[in-house]
TORKOL-4160 file (C-alpha; in steps of 0.2 Angstrom, whole numbers, padded with zeros to 4 digits, m for minus):
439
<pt num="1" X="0640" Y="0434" Z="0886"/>
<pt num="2" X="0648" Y="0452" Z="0881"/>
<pt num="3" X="0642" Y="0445" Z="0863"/>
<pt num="4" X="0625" Y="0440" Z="0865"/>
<pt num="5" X="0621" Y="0454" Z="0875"/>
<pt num="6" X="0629" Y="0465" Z="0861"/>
<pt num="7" X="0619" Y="0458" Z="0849"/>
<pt num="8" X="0603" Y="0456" Z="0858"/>
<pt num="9" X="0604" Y="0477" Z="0862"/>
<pt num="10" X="0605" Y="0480" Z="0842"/>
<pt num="11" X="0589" Y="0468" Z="0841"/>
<pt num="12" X="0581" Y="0478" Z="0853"/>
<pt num="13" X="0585" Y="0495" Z="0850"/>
<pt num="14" X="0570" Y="0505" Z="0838"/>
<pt num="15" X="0578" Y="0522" Z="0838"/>
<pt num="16" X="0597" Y="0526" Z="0834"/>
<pt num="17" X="0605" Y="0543" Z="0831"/>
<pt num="18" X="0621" Y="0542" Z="0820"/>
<pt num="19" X="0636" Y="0552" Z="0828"/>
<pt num="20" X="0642" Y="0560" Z="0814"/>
<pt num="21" X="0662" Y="0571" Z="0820"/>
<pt num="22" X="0670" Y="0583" Z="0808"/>
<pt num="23" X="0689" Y="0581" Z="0809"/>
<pt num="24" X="0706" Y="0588" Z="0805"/>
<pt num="25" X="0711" Y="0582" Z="0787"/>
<pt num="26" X="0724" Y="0571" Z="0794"/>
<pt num="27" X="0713" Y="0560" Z="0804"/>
<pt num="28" X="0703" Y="0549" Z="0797"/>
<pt num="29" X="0687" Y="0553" Z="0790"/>
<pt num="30" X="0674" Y="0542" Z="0784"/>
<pt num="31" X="0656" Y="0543" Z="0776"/>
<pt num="32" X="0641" Y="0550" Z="0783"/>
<pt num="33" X="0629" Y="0542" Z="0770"/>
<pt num="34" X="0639" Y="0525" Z="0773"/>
<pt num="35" X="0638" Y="0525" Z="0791"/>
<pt num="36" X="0618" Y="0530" Z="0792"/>
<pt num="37" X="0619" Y="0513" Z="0779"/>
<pt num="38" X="0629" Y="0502" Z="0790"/>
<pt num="39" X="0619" Y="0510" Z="0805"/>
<pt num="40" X="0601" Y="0504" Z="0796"/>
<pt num="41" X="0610" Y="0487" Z="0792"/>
<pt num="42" X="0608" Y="0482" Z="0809"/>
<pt num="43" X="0587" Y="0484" Z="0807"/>
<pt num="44" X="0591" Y="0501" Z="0819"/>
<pt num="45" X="0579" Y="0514" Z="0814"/>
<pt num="46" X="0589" Y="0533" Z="0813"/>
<pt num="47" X="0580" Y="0544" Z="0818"/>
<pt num="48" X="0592" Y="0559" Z="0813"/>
<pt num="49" X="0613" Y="0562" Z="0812"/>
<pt num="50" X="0620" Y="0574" Z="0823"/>
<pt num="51" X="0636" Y="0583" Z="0817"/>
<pt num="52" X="0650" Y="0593" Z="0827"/>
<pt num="53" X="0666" Y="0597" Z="0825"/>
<pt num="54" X="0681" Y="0596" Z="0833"/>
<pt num="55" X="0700" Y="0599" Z="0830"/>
<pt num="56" X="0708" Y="0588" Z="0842"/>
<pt num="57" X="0700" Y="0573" Z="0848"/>
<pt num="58" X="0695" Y="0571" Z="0868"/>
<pt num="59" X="0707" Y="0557" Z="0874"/>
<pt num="60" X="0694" Y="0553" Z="0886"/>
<pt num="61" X="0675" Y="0557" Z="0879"/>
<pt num="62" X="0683" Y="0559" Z="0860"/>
<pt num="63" X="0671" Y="0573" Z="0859"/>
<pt num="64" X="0670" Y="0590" Z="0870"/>
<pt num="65" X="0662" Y="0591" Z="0886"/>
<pt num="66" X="0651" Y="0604" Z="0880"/>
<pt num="67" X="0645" Y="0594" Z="0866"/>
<pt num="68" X="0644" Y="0578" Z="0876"/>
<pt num="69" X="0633" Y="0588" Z="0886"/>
<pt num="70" X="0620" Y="0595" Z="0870"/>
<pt num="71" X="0622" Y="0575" Z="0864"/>
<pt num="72" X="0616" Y="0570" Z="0881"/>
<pt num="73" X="0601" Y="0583" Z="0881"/>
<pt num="74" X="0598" Y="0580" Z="0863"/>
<pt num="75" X="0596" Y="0560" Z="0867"/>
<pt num="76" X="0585" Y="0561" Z="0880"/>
<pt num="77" X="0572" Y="0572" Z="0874"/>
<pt num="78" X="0569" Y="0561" Z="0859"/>
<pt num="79" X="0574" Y="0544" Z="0868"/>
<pt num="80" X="0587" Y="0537" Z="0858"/>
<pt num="81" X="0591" Y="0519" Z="0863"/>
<pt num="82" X="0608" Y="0517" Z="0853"/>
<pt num="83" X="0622" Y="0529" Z="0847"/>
<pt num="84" X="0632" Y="0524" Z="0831"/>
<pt num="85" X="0651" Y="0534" Z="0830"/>
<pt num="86" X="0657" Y="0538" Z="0814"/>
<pt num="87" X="0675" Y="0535" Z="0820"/>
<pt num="88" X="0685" Y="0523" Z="0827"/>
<pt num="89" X="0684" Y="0524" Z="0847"/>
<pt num="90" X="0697" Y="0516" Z="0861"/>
<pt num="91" X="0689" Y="0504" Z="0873"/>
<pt num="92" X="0692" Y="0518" Z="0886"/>
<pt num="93" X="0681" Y="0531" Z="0875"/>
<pt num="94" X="0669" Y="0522" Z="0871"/>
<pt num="95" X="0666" Y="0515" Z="0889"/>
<pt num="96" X="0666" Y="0535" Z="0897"/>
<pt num="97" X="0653" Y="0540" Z="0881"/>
<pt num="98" X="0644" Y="0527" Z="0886"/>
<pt num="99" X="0642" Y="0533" Z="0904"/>
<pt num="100" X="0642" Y="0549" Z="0901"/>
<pt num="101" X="0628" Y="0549" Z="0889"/>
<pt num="102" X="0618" Y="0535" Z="0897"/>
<pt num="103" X="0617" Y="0529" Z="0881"/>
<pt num="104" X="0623" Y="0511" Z="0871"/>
<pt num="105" X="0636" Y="0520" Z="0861"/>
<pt num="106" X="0645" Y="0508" Z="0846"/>
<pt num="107" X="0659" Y="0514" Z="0836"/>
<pt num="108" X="0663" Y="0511" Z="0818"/>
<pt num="109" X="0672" Y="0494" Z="0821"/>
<pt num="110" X="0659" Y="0486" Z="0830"/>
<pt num="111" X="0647" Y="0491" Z="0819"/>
<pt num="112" X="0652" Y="0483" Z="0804"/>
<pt num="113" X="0658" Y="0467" Z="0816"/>
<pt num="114" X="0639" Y="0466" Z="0821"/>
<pt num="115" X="0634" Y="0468" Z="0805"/>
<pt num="116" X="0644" Y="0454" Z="0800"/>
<pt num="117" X="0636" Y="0442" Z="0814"/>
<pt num="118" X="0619" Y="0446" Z="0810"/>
<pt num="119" X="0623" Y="0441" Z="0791"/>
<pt num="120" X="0634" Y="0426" Z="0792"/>
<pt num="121" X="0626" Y="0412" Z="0785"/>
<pt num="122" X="0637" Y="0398" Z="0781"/>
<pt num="123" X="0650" Y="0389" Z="0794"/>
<pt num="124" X="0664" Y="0396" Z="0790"/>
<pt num="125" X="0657" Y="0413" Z="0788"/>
<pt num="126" X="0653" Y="0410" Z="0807"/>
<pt num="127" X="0670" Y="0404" Z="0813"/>
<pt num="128" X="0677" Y="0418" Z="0802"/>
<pt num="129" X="0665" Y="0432" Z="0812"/>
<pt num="130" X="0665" Y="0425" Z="0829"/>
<pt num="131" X="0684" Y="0425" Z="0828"/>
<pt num="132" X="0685" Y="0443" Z="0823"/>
<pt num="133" X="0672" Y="0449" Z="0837"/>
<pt num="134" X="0682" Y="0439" Z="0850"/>
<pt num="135" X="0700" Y="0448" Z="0846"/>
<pt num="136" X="0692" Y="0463" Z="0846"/>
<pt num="137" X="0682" Y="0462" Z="0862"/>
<pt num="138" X="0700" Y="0453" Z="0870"/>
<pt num="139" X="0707" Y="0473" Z="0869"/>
<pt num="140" X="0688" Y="0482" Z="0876"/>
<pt num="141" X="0692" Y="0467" Z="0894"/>
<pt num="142" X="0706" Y="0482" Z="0896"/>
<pt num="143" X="0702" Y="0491" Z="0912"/>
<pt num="144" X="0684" Y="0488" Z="0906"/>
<pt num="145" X="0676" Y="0477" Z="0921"/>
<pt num="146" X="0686" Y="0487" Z="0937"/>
<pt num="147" X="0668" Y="0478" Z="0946"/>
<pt num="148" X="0676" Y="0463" Z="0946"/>
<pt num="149" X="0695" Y="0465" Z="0947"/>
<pt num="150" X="0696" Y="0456" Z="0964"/>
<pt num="151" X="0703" Y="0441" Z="0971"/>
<pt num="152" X="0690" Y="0426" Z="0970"/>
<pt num="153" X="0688" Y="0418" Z="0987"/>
<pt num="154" X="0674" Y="0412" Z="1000"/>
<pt num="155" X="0667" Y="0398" Z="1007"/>
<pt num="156" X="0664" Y="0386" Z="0990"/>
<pt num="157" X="0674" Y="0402" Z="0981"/>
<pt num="158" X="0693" Y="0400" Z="0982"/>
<pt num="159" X="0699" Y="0397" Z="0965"/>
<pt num="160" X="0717" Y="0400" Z="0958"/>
<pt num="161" X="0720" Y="0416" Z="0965"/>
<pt num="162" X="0716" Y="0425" Z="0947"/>
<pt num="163" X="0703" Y="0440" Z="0945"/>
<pt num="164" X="0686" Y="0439" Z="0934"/>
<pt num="165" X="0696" Y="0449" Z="0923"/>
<pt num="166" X="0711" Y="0438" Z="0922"/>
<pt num="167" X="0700" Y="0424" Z="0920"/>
<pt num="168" X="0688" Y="0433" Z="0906"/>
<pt num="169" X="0704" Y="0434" Z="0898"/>
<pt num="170" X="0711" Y="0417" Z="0899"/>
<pt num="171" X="0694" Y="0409" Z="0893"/>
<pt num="172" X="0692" Y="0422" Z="0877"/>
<pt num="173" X="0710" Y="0415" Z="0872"/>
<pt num="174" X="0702" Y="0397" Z="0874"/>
<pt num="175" X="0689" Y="0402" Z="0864"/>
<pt num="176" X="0701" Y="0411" Z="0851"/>
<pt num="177" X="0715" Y="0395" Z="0852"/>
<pt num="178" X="0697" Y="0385" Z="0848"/>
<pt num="179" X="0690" Y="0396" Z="0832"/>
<pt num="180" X="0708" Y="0395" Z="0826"/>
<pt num="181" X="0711" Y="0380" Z="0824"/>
<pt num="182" X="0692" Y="0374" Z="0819"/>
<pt num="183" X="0696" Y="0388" Z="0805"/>
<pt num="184" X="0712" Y="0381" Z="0801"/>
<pt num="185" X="0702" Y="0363" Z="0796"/>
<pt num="186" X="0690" Y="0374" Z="0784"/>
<pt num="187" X="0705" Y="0383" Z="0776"/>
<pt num="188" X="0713" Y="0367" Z="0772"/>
<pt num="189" X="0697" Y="0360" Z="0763"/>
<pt num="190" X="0696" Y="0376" Z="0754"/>
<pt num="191" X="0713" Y="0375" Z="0750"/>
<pt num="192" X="0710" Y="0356" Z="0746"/>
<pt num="193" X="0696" Y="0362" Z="0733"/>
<pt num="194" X="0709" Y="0376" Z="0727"/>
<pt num="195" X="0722" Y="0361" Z="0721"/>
<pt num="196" X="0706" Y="0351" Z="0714"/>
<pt num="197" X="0701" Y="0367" Z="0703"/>
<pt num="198" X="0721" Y="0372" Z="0695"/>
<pt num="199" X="0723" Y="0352" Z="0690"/>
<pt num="200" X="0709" Y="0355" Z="0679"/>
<pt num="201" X="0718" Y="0371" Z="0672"/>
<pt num="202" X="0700" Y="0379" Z="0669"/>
<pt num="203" X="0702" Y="0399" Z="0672"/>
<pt num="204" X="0695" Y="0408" Z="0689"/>
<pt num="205" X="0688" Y="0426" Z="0685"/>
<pt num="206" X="0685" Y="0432" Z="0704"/>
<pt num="207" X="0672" Y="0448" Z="0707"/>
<pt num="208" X="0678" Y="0459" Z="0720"/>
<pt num="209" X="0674" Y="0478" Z="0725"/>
<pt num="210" X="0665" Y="0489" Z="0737"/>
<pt num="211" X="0652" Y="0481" Z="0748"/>
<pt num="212" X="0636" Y="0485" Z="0738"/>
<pt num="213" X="0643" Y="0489" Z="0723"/>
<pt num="214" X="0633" Y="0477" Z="0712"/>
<pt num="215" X="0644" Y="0459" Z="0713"/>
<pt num="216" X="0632" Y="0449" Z="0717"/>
<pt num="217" X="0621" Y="0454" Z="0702"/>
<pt num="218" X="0633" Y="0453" Z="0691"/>
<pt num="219" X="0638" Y="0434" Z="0696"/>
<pt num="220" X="0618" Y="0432" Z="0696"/>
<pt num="221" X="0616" Y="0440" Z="0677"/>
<pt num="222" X="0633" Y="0429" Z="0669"/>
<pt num="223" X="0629" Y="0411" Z="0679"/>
<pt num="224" X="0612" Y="0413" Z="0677"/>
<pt num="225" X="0610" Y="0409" Z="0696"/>
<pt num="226" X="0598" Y="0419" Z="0709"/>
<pt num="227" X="0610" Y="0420" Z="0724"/>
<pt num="228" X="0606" Y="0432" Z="0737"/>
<pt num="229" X="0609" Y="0451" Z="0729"/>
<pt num="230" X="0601" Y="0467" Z="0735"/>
<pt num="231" X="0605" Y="0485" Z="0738"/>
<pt num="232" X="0609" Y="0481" Z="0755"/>
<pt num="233" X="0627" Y="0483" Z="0763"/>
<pt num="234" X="0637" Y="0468" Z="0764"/>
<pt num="235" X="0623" Y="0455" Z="0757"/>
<pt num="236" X="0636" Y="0444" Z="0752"/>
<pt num="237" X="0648" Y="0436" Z="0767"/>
<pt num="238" X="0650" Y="0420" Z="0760"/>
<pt num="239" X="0662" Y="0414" Z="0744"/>
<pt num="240" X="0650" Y="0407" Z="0730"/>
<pt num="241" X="0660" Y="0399" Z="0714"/>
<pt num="242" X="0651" Y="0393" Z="0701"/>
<pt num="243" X="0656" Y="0385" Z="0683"/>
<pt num="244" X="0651" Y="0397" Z="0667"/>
<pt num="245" X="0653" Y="0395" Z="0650"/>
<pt num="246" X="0657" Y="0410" Z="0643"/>
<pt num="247" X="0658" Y="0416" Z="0623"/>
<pt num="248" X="0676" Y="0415" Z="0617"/>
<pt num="249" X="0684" Y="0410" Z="0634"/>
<pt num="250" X="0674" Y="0394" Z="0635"/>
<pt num="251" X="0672" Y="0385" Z="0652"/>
<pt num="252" X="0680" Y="0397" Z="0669"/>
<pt num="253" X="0675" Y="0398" Z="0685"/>
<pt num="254" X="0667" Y="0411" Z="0693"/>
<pt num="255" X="0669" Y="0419" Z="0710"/>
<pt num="256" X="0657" Y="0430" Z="0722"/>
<pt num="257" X="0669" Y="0436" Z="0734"/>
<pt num="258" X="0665" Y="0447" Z="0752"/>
<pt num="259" X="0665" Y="0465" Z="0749"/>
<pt num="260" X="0676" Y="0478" Z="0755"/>
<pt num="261" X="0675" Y="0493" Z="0764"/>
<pt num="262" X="0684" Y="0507" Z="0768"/>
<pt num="263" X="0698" Y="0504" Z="0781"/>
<pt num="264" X="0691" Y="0486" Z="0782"/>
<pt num="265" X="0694" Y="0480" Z="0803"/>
<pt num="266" X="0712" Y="0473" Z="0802"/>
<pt num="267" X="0703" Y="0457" Z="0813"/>
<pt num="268" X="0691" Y="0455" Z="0798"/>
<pt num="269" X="0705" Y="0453" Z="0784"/>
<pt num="270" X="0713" Y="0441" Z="0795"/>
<pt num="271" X="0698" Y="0431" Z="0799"/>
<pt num="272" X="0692" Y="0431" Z="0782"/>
<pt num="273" X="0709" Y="0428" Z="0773"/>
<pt num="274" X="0704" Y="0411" Z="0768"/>
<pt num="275" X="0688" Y="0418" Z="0758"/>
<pt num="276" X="0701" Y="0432" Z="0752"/>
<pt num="277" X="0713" Y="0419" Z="0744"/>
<pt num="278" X="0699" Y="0414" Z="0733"/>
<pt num="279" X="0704" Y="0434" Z="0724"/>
<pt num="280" X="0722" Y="0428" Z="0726"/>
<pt num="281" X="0723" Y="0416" Z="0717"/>
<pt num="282" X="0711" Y="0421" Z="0703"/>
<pt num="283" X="0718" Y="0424" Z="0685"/>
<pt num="284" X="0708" Y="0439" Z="0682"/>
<pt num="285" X="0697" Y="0452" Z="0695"/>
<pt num="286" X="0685" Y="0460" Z="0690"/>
<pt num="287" X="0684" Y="0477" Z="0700"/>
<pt num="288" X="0668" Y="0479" Z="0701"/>
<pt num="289" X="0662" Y="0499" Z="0705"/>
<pt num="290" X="0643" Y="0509" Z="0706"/>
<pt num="291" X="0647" Y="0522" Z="0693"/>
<pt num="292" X="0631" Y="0533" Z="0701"/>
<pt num="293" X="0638" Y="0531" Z="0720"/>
<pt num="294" X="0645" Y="0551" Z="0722"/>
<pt num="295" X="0661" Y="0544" Z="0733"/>
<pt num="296" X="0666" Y="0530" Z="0721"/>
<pt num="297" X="0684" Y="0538" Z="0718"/>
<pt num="298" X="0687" Y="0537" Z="0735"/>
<pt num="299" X="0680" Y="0518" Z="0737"/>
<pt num="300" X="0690" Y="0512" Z="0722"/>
<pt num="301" X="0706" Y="0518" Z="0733"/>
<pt num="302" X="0699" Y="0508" Z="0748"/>
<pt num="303" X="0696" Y="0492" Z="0736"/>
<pt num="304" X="0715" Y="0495" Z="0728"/>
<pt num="305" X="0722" Y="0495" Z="0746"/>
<pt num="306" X="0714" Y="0482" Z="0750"/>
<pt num="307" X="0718" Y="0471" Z="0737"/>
<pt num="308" X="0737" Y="0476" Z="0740"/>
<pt num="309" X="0736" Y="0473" Z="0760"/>
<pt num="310" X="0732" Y="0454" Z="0753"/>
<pt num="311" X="0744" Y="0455" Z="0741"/>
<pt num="312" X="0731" Y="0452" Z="0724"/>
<pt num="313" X="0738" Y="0468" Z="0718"/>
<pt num="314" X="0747" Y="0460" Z="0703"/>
<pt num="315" X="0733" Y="0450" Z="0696"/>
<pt num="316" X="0725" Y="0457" Z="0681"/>
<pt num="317" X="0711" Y="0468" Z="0682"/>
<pt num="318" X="0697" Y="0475" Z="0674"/>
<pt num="319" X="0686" Y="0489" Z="0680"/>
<pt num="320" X="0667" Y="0485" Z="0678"/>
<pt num="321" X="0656" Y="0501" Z="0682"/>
<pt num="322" X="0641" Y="0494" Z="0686"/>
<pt num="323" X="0622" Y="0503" Z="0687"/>
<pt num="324" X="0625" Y="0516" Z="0673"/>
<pt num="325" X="0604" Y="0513" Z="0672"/>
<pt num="326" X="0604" Y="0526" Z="0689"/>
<pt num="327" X="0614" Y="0539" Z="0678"/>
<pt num="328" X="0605" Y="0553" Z="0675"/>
<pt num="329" X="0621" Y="0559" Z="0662"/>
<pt num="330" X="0626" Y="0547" Z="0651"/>
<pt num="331" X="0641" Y="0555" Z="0644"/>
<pt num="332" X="0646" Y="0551" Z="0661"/>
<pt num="333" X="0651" Y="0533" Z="0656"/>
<pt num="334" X="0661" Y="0538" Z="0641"/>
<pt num="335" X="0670" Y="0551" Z="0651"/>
<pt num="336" X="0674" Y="0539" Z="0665"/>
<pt num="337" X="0679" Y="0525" Z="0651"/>
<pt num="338" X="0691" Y="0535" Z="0642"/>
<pt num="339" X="0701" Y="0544" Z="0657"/>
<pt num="340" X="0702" Y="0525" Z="0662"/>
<pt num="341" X="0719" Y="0513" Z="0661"/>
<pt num="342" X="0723" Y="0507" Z="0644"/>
<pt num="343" X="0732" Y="0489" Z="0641"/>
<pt num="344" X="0746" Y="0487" Z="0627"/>
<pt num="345" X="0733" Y="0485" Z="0612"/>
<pt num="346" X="0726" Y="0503" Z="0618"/>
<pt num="347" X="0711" Y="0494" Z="0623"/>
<pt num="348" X="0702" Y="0503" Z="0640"/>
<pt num="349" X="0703" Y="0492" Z="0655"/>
<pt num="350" X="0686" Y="0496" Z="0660"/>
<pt num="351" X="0666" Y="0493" Z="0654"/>
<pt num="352" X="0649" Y="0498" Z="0659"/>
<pt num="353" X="0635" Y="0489" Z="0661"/>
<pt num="354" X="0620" Y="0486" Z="0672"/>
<pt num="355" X="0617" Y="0469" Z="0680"/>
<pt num="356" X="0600" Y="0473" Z="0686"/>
<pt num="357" X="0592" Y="0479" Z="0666"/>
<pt num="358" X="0606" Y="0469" Z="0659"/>
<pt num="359" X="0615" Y="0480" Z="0649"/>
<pt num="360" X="0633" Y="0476" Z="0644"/>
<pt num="361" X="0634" Y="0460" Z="0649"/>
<pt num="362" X="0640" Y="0455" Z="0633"/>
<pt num="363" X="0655" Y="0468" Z="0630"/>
<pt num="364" X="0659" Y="0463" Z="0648"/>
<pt num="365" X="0660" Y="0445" Z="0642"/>
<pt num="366" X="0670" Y="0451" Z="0627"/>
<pt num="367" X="0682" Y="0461" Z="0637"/>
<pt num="368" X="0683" Y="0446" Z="0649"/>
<pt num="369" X="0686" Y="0434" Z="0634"/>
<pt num="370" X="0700" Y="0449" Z="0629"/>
<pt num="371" X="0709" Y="0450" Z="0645"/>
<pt num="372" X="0713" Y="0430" Z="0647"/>
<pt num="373" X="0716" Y="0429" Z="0627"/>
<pt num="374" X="0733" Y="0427" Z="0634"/>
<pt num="375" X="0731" Y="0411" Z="0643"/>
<pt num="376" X="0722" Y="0403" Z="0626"/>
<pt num="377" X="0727" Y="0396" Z="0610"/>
<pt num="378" X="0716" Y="0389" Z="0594"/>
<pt num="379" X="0721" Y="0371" Z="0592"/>
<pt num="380" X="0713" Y="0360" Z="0579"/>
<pt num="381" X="0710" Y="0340" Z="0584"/>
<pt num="382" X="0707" Y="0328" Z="0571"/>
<pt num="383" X="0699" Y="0313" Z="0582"/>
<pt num="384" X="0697" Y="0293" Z="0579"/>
<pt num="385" X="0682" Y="0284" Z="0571"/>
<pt num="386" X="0674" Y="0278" Z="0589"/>
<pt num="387" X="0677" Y="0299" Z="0596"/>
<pt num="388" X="0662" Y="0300" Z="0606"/>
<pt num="389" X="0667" Y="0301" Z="0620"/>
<pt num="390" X="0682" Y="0312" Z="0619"/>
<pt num="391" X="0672" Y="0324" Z="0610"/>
<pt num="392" X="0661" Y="0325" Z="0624"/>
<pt num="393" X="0675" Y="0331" Z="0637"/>
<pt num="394" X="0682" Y="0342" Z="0626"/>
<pt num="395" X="0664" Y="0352" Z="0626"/>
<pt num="396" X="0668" Y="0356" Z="0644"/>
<pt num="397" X="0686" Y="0359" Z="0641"/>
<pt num="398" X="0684" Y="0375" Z="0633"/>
<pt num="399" X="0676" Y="0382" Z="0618"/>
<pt num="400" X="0673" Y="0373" Z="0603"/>
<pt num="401" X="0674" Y="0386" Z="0587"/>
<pt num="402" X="0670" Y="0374" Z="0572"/>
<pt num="403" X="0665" Y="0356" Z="0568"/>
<pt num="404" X="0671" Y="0347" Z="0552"/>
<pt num="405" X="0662" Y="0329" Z="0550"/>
<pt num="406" X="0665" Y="0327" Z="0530"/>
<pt num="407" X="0680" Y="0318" Z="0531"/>
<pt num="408" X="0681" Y="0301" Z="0537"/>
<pt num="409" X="0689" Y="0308" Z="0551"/>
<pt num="410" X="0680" Y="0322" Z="0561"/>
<pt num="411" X="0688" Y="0337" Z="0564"/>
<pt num="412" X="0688" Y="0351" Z="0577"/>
<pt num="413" X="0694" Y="0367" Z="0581"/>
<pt num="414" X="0691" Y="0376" Z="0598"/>
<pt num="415" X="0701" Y="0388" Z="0608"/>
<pt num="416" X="0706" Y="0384" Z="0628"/>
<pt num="417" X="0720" Y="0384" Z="0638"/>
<pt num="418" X="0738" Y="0381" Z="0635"/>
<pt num="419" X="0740" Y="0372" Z="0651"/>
<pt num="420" X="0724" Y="0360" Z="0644"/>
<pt num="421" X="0731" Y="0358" Z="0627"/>
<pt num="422" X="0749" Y="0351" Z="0635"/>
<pt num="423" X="0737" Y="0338" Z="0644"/>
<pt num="424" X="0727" Y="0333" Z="0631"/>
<pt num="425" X="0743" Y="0332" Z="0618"/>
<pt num="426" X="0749" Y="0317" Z="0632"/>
<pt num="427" X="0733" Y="0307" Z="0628"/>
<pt num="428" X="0730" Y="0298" Z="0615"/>
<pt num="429" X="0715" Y="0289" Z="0616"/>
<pt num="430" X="0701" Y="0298" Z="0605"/>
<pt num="431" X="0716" Y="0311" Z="0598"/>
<pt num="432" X="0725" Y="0306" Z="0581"/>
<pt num="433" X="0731" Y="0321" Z="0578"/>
<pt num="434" X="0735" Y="0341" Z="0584"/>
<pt num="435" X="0738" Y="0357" Z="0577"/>
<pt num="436" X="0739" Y="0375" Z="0583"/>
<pt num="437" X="0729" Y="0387" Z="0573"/>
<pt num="438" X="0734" Y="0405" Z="0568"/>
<pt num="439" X="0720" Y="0415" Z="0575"/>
């Protein structure tokens, strides 16, 4: 009910002011310009921010009471319907802001969580919400409904001898024991589909990065696809995996993963750690950062954290700074290219391009092609007379770099995977003969 209600009040609501608290540097601060983002995300209207300051955060109101009472004044003289903290509140401040403003007031947490409801598309992207919304709204039951901490009794009333809130309690961990295990079903399927995909050896290249940081554009401009992308905050909830064939790499598959944020809800990364596994078990990321956005250093730190919290850390990665076409410096990319990490060979672990003009995409696909050279060898395959069909399937197992049909016995060369090559060396049928090549 909490839930509906919650949603129903950011449906509702036209005007929202976005609160907007200046800290002492060792608290946590977090964006203005993201929050006002998240805050119009929710189809909310901000009217204006309003900024104070404050050196030691109100354990009761977060703020001071002085300026709890200009906030007051200020949201009833232009008739604010919502407030959005740009912080992380207890259940217990936001509650007494909430009272004392006589005003809906929504921290950080629950904003990005309602964001996430209202964007959830497929099934498991509404387990995976649902699930996190619930955990978090287990720790706001705390001392939140006083109203109905009393015995239930009466004529037709006389239950177990628990409260409302004990009860409240016991059905949302029902409900949680429910999403849980309904979840677990989806996990193993993906994991399922995981197995299906590493038999056939063809290599994963999972996007990742900041939420609207251009992902979904790029998967859009290297499958040739038209999934859902737009300069909108997390767009993309959903795992999309498609199968590419890319110059000198051949076949791979591709992966649009969820974007991060910056302190991501803990609740979040659980529920969606089955979508995140998709990035863990890739063979290469591609880090995927808006070269124009002003806080990008700090969001790369967030994405970097992130990926270490999940443990995809170790995987090879490759920076792609993407819209260089909002750039009004060009010398910018060069600049931000060359500070960049280098591999063995010298070679920068980083390349710019633009999804939406297209431009770059093909020294990203080199660079791609460059970063999994490692996992690929050049193999020559001299085929039988009735080779047909073997020539067929190797087409889609990776790249095929020459074809030789002036012999009695066609020849060809082509580069894929070592793991793909040891399969093939097995089978006979259609493969007279093997050899590696020296690139």
């Amino acid at each position: 009910m909490e839930l509906f209600e919650r949603k129903k009040q950011l449906e509702v609501a036209q005007k929202a002011l976005v609160v907007q608290i200046t800290l002492p540097p060792n608290f946590q601060q977090y964006s203005e310009r993201e929050c006002v983002e998240l805050a119009s995300s929710t189809g909310a209207t901000v009217v204006e921010v309003w900024r104070c300051k404050t050196d030691l955060p109100n354990a009761r109101i977060f703020i001071g009471r002085g300026q709890a009472e200009e906030l007051k004044d200020f949201v009833q003289q232009q008739e604010i319907d919502l407030l959005f903290f740009n912080t992380t509140l207890s259940p217990s401040q936001e509650r007494n802001l909430a009272r004392t403003l006589e005003c809906r007031v929504i921290d950080r947490i629950s904003l990005i969580l309602d964001i996430f409801a209202l964007r959830a598309q497929t099934h498991e992207g509404r387990l995976q919400v649902e699930l996190a919304q619930l955990k978090h709204l287990s720790t706001r039951l705390v001392r939140g409904w006083t109203h109905l901490e009393r015995q239930r009794g009466g004529i037709g009333l006389r239950g177990p001898g628990e409260t409302q809130l004990e009860t409240d309690r016991r059905l949302l961990a029902v409900n949680i024991k429910r999403l849980n295990s309904a979840l677990e079903k989806v996990q193993n399927r993906r994991e399922l589909g995981r197995h299906q995909r590493k038999k056939q050896n063809i290599p994963c290249v999972a996007l990742v990065g900041y939420t609207n940081a251009g992902k979904s554009s790029i998967f859009n401009a290297l499958c040739n696809t038209d999934i859902y992308a737009t300069d909108q905050l997390f767009a993309t909830l959903d795992t999309t995996i498609r199968r590419v064939h890319l110059t000198g790499v051949g076949t791979c598959l591709l992966i649009d993963t969820v974007g991060f944020i910056q302190n991501l809800p803990p609740d979040l990364i659980a529920a969606f750690r089955s979508t995140l596994e998709e990035a863990i078990e890739a063979d290469l990321l591609l880090h995927t950062i808006d070269i124009a956005d002003e806080d990008r250093s700090q969001k790369e730190l967030a994405v970097e954290q992130t990926l270490q919290d999940i443990n995809a850390d170790t995987i090879p990665t490759l920076k792609v700074y993407n819209k260089i076409d909002l750039l009004e410096d060009p010398t910018e990319i060069e600049n931000t290219l060359f500070f960049n990490e280098k591999n063995e060979q010298e070679n920068p672990l980083s390349v710019a391009v633009s999804a939406e003009k297209k431009i770059g995409l093909s020294e990203l696909n080199r660079k791609i092609a460059q970063m999994l050279s490692g996992k690929f060898i050049q193999v020559e395959f001299t085929l039988s007379p009735n080779y047909g069909a073997i020539r067929a399937q190797l087409f889609t197992l990776g790249e095929v770099l020459s074809e030789d049909y002036t012999q009695e016995k066609p020849k060809i060369t082509m580069q894929l995977s070592q793991e793909i090559y040891q399969t093939l060396k097995q089978k006979k049928k259609g493969i007279e003969q093997t050899k590696i090549c020296v690139p």
